[in-house]
Structures are given as structure tokens and as C-alpha cells.
N, C-alpha and C positions, 0 to 999 in steps of 0.2 A: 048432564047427559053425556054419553060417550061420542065420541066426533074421532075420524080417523087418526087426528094426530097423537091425541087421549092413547085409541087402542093402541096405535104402534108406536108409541114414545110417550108413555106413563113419568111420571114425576118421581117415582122411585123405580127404577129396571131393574130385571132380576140380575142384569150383567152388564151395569153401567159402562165400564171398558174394555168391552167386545165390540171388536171392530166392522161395524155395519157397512162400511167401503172403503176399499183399497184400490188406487188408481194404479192400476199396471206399470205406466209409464214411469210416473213419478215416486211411485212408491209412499206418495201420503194416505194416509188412511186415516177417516171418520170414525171415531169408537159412537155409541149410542146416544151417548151423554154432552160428547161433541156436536153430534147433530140434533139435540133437541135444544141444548143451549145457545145453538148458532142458529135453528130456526126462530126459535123465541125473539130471539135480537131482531130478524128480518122482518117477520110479524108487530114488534112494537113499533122497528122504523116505519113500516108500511101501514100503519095506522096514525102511527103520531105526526110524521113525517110527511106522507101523500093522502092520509086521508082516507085511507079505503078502511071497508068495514065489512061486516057479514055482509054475503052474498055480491061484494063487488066481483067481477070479472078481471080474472088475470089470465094472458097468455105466456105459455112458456113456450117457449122458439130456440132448442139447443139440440146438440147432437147428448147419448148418454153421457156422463164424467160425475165425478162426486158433488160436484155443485148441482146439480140437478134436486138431488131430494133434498138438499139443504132450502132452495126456492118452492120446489111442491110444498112442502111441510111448512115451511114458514108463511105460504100459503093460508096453508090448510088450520095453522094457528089461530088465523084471524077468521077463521070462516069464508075463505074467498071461497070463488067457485073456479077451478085451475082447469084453461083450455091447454093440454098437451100437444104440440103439433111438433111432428115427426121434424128432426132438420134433410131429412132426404125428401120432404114434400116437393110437388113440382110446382113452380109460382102459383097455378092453378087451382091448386087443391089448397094451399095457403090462402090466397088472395079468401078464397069461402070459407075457409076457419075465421077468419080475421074480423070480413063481414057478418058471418052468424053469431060468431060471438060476441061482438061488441064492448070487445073488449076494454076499460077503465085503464087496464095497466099491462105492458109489452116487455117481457125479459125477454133478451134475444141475445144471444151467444155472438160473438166478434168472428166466429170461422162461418157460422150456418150464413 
């Protein structure tokens, strides 16, 4: 069955290194191919490693940068279900993503 990661990061891409992000600052950039082989990685450690499985709960707690869809995707590899929360949340509006979600597993950026 097609699953997001499937649609937007297929196992053959039409333009394997086209650069899907470029960090301004740094100047590193993610080609397509980079980011579905570095999500795959995340996705096996996040399986084999913690355990999670289809429909575990993951929170992602960062501001945008290129690690961002490398963690949604590698995600979304394993079938989690990925709660988004803004890093410009106010404690308040976090503290109720946190609890609604019920989250299994917490990325959280070192700035947010």
C-alpha cells in the first residue's frame, strides 16, 4: 500500500541527487536519496532499537532545519503516527500536545 514516505521518497526517484534541503546557514544540503537512506536508518534504529512499531506515537519538538524531515520520514518509515509541535509553542499549548498525544517517544531539539 502507498504510505507517505512510499509517495515522497519511492525506492527508485526520478532525481535521486536533487537537493530536497539546503540549510542556509551551513550550506549542507539533503539530496533525496540522502534523506530516504538516513530516514530508513532512523526508522530500523527506531524499531530494532526502541521498539516502536506501526502506530507508535512520536513527538517532534524542533524549530524548521534539515533534520526535521530526516526524523518526520524516518517516522513515517515505520508507520508512527508523528505529533508536530511548533518550537515557538507557549509551555501551554505544548504541555496539551504532550498530553493528548501520549506520546511513546520525544525528539526535541537542544535550542527549542
Amino acid at each position: 500500500h502507498n504510505t507517505i514516505f512510499r509517495h515522497h521518497l519511492p525506492a527508485q526517484p526520478r532525481f535521486p541527487d536533487y537537493p530536497a534541503f539546503i540549510d542556509a546557514i551551513t550550506g549542507r544540503t539533503v539530496t533525496l536519496s540522502n534523506l530516504r537512506s538516513t530516514a530508513l536508518q532512523l526508522g530500523v534504529g527506531l524499531r530494532n532499537k526502541l521498539g516502536l512499531k506501526e502506530k507508535s506515537r512520536v513527538l517532534v519538538y524542533s524549530p524548521n532545519s534539515v533534520d526535521f524531515p530526516i526524523i518526520f520520514f524516518g517516522c513515517q518509515s515505520i508507520g508512527a503516527i508523528t505529533s508536530l509541535a511548533n518550537a515557538s509553542y507557549t509551555a501551554k499549548e505544548l504541555a496539551h500536545q504532550i498530553r493528548d498525544g501520549q506520546a511513546d517517544l520525544a525528539f526535541v531539539h537542544p535550542v527549542s
